[in-house]
Backbone as XML, in Angstrom:
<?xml version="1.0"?>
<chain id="A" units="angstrom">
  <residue number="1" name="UNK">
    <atom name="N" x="84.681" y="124.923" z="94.696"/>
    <atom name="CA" x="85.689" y="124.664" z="93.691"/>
    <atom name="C" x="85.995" y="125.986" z="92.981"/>
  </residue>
  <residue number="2" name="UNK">
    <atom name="N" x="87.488" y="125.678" z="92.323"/>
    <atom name="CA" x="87.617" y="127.282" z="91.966"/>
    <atom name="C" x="88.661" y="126.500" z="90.765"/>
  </residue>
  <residue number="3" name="UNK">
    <atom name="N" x="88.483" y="128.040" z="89.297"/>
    <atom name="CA" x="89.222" y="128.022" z="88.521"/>
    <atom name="C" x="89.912" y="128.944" z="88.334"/>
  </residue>
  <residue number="4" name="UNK">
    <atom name="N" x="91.036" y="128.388" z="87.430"/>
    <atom name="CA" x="92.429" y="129.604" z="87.173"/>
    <atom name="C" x="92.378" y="129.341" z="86.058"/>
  </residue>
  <residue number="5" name="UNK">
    <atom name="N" x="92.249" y="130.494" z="85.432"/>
    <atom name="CA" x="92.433" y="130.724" z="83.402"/>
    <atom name="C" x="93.303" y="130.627" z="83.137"/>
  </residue>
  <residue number="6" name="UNK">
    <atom name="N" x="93.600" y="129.979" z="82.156"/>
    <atom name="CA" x="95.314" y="129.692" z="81.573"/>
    <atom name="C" x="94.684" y="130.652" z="80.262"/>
  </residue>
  <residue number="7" name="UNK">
    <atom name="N" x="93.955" y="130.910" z="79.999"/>
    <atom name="CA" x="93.457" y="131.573" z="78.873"/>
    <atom name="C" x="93.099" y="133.013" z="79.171"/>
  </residue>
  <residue number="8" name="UNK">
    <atom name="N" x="92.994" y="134.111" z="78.124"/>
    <atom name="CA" x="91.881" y="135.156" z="78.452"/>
    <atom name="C" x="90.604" y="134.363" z="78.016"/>
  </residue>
  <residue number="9" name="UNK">
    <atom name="N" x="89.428" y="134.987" z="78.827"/>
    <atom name="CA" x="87.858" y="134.429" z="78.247"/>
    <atom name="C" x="87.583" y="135.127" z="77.085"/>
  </residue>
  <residue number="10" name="UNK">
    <atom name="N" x="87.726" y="136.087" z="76.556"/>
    <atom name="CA" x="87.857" y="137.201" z="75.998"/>
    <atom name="C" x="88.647" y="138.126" z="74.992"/>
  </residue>
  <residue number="11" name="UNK">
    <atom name="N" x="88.969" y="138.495" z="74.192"/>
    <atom name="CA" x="89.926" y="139.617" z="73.939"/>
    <atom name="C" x="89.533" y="141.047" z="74.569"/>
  </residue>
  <residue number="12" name="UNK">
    <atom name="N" x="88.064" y="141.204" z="74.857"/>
    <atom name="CA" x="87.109" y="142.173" z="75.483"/>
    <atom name="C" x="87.657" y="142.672" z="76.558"/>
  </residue>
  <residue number="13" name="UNK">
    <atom name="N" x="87.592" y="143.888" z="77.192"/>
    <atom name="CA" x="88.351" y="144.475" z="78.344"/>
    <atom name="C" x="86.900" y="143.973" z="79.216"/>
  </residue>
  <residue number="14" name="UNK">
    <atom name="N" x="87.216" y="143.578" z="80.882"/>
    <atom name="CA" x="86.051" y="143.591" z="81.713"/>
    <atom name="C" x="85.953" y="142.246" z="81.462"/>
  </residue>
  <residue number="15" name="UNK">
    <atom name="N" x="86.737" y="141.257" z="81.238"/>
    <atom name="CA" x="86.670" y="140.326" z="81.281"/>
    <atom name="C" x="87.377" y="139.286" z="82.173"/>
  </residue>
  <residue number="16" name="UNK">
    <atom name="N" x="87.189" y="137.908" z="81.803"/>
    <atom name="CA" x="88.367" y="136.903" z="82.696"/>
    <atom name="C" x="89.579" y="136.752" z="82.207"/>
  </residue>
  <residue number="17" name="UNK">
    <atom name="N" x="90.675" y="137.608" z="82.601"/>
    <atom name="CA" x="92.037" y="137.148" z="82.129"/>
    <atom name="C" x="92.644" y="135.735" z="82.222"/>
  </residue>
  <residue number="18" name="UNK">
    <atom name="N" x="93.604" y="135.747" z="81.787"/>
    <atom name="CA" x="94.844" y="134.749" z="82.397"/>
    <atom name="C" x="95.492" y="134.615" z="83.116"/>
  </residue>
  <residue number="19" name="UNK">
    <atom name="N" x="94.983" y="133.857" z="84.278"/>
    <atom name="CA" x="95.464" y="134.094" z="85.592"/>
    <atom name="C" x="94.238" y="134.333" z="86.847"/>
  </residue>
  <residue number="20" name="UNK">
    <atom name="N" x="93.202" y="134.871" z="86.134"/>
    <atom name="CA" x="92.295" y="135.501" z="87.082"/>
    <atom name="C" x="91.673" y="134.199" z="87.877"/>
  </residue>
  <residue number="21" name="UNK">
    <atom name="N" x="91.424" y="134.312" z="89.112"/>
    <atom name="CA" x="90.584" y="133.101" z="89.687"/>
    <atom name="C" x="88.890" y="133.143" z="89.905"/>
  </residue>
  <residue number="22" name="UNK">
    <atom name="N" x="87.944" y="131.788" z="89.357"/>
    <atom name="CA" x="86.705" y="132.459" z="89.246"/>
    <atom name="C" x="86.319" y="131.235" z="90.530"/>
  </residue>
  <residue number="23" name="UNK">
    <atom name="N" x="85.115" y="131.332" z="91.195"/>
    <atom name="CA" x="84.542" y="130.608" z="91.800"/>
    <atom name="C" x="83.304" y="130.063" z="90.896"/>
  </residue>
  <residue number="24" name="UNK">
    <atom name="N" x="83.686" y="128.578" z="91.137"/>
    <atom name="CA" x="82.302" y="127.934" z="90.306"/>
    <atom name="C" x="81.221" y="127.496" z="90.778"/>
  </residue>
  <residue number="25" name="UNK">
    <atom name="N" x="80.191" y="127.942" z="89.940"/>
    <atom name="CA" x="78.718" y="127.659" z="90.833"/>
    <atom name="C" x="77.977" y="126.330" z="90.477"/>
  </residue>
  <residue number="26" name="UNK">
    <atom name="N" x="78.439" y="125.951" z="89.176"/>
    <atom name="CA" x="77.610" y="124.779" z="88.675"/>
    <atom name="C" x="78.989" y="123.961" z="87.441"/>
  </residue>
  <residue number="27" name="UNK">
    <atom name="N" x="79.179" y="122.733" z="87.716"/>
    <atom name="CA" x="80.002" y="122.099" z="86.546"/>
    <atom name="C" x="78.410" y="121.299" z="85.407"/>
  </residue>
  <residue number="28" name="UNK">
    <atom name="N" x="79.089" y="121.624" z="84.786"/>
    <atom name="CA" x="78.054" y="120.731" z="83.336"/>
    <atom name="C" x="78.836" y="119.871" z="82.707"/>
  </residue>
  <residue number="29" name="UNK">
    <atom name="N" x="77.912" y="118.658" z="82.678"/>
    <atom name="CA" x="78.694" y="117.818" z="82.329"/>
    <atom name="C" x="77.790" y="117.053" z="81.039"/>
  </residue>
  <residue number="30" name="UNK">
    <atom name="N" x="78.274" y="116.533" z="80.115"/>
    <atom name="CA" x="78.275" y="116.375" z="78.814"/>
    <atom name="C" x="78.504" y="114.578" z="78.378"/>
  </residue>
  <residue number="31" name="UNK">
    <atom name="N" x="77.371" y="113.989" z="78.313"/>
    <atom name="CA" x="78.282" y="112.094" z="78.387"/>
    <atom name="C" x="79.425" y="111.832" z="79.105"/>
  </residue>
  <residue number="32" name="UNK">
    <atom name="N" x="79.037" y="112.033" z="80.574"/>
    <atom name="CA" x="80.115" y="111.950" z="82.189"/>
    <atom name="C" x="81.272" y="112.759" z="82.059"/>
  </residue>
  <residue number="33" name="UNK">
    <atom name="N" x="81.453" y="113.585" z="80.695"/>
    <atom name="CA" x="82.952" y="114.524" z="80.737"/>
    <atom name="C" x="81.701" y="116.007" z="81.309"/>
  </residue>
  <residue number="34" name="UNK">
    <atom name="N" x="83.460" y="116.312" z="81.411"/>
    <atom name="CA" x="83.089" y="117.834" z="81.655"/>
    <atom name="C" x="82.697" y="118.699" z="80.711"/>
  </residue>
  <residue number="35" name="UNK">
    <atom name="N" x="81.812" y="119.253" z="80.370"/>
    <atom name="CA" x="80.976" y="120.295" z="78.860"/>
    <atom name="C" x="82.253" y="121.551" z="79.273"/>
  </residue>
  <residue number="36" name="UNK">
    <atom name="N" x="81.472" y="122.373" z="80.615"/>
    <atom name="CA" x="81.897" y="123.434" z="80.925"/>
    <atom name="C" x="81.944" y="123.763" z="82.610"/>
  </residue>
  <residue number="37" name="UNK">
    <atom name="N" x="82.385" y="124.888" z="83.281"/>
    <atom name="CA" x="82.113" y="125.555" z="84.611"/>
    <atom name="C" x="81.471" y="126.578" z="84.364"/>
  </residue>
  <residue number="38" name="UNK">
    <atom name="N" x="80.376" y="126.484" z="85.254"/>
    <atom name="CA" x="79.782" y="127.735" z="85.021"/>
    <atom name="C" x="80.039" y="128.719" z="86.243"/>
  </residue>
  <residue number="39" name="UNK">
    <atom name="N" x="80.736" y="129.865" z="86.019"/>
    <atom name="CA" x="81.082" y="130.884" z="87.216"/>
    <atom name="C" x="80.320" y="131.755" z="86.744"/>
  </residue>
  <residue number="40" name="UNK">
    <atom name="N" x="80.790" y="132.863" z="88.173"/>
    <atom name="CA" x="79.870" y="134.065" z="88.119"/>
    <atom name="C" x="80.999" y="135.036" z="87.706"/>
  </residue>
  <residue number="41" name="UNK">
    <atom name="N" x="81.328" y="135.934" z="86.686"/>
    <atom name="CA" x="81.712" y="137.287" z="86.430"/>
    <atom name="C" x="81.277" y="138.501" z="86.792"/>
  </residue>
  <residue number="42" name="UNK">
    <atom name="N" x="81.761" y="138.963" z="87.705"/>
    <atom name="CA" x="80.653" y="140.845" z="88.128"/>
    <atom name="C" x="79.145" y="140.532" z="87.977"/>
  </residue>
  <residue number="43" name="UNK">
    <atom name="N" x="78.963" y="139.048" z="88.972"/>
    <atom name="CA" x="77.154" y="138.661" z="88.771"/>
    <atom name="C" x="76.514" y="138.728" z="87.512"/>
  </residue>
  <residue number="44" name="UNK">
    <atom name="N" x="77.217" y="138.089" z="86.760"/>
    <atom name="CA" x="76.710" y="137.381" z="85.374"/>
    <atom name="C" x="77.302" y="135.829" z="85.297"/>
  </residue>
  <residue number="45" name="UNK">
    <atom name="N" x="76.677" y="134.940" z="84.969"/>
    <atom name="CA" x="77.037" y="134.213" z="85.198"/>
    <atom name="C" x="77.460" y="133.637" z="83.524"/>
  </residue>
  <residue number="46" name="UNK">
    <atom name="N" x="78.533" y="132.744" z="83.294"/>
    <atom name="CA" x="80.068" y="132.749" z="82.144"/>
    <atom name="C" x="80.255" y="131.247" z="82.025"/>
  </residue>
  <residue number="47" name="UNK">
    <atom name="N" x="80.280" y="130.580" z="81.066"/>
    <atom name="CA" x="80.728" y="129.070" z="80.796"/>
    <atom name="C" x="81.848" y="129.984" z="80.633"/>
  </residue>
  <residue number="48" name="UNK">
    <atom name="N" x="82.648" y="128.466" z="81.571"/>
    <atom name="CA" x="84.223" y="128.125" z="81.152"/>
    <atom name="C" x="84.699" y="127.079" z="80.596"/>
  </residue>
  <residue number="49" name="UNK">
    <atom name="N" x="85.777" y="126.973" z="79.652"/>
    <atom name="CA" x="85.638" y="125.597" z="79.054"/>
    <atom name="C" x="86.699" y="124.898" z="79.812"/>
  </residue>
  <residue number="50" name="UNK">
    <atom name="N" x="87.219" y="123.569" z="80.031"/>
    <atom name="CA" x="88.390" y="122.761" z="80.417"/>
    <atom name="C" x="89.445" y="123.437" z="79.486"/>
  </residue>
  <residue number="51" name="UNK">
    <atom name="N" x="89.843" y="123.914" z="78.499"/>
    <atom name="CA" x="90.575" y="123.890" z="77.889"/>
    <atom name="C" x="91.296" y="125.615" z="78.208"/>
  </residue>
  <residue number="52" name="UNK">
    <atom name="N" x="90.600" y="125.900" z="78.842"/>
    <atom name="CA" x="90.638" y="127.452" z="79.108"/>
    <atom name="C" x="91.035" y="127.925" z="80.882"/>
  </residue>
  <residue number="53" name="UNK">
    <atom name="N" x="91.059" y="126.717" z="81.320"/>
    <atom name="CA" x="90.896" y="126.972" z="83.184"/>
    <atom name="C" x="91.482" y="125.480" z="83.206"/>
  </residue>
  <residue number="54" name="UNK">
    <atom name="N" x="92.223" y="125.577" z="84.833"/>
    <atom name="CA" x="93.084" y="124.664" z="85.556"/>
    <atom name="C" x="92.198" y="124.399" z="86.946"/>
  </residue>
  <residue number="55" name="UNK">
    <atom name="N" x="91.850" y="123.575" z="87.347"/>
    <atom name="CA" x="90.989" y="123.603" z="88.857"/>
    <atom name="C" x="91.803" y="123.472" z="89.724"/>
  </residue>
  <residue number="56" name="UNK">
    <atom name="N" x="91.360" y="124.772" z="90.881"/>
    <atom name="CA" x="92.411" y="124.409" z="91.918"/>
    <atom name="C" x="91.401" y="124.453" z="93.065"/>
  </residue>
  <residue number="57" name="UNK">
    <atom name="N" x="92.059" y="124.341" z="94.141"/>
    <atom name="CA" x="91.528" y="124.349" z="95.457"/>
    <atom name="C" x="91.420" y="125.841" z="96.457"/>
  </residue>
</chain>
């Protein structure tokens, strides 16, 4: 599964823009919703929130 930021993650340079696509390694989920995605950034691994990323294929 993969996400697309509708958001920056960040204002920080070296970060996930808007637009950027991340591959997700783990979804967390929170009373059956979604909490967050957890991707990897330059092998760190980054919660993403739903509100911040679009899931695509």
């Amino acid at each position: 599964m993969k996400v697309k930021m509708t958001a920056d993650w960040t204002d920080k340079d070296g970060y996930p823009k808007e637009g950027d696509v991340l591959e997700v390694s783990d979804v967390v989920y929170d009373y059956g919703e979604v909490d967050y995605f957890e991707c990897k950034w330059r092998g760190e691994p980054i919660a993403v929130y739903p509100y911040e990323c679009e899931v695509i294929n």
